[in-house]
N, C-alpha and C positions, 0 to 999 in steps of 0.2 A: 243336437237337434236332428240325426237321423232319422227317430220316427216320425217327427212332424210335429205339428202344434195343431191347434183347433181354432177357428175365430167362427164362436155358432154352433152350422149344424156343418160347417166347414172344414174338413180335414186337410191340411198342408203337407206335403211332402215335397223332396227333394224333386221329383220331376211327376208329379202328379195334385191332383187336387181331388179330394172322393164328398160327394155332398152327401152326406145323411138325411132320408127320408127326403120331405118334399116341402121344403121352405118356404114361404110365404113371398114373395117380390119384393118387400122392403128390406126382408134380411139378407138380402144379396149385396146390399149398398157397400155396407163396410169393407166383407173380402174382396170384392172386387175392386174400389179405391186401393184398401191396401195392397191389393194383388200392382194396381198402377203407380203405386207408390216405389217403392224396393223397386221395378222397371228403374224409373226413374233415378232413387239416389243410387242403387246398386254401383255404379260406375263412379261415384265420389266416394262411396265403402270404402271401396277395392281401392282406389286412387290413393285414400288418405292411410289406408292400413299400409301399403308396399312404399309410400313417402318413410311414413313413422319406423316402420321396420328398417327400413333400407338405412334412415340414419342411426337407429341402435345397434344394426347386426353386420354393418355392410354388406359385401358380397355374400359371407354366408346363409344371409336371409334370402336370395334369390331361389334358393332350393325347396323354400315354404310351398312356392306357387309352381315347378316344374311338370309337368304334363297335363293342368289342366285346363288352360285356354291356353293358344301362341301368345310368345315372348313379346309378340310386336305387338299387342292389344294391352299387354300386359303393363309395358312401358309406355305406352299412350296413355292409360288411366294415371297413372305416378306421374307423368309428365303434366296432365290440364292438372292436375291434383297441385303440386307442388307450385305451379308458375300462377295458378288461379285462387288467391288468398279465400279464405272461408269468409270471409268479409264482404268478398266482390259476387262470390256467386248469387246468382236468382236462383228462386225458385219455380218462378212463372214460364224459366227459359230450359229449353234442354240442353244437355250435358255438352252435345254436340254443338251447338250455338258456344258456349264456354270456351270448346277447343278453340275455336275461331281465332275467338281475341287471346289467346295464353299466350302468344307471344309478346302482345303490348306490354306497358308498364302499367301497374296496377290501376292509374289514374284515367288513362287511356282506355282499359277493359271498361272500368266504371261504366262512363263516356259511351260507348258501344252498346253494352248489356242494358244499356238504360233505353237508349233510343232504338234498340230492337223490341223493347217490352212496349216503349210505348207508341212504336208504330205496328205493334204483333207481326213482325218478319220471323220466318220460319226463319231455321239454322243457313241455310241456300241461301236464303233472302240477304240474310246479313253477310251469309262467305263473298256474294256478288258485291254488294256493297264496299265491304274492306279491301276486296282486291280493286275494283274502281278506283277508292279514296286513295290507297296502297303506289295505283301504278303511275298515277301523274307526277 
């Protein structure tokens, strides 16, 4: 995917987006969703590919991912990734809200991810909450 893709009059690329002519304002709806989309899962991508790799290849799959984000970003996605079954995730909730609960047990995350969606607490909202319920 180097040179990009298209969605429209939309050209994608790696660190660029070129809009062809002069689009109508409806036709922006799509790439731009999508553009907020990949935001979004990107970080469950990356998570669940360096989980799957890491148990096929071991250590020498760390080498896939070396210079191009830090190790310690790197290991935080594999980390909510692995501890946060495909099951438990929302999609209403950010990635960041997930981290939160990754250390409960899957039943617990549930529990959490459920009553942040249905009181809508940002990610914050809910870390305050956990560390509250967490420190009594």
């Amino acid at each position: 995917m180097r040179d990009g893709f298209n969605i429209g009059a939309f050209r994608f690329t790696s660190t660029s987006i070129d809009v062809q002519g002069r689009p109508p304002l409806p036709e922006w709806q799509d790439p731009v969703q999508f553009a907020l989309w990949c935001q979004r899962a990107s970080p469950w991508w990356i998570g669940d590919l360096l989980h799957a790799g890491d148990r096929r290849f071991g250590e020498a799959f760390s080498q896939v991912c070396e210079g191009v984000i830090s190790a310690d970003q790197l290991q935080r996605y594999e980390s909510v990734a692995r501890r946060v079954p495909a099951e438990n995730r929302n999609e209403n909730l950010s990635w960041s809200a997930h981290a939160v609960v990754a250390r409960f047990p899957p039943e617990e995350q549930r529990g959490w991810l459920s009553r942040a969606e249905r009181a809508g607490w940002t990610s914050e909202d809910l870390r305050r909450r956990v560390r509250a319920a967490t420190q009594r």
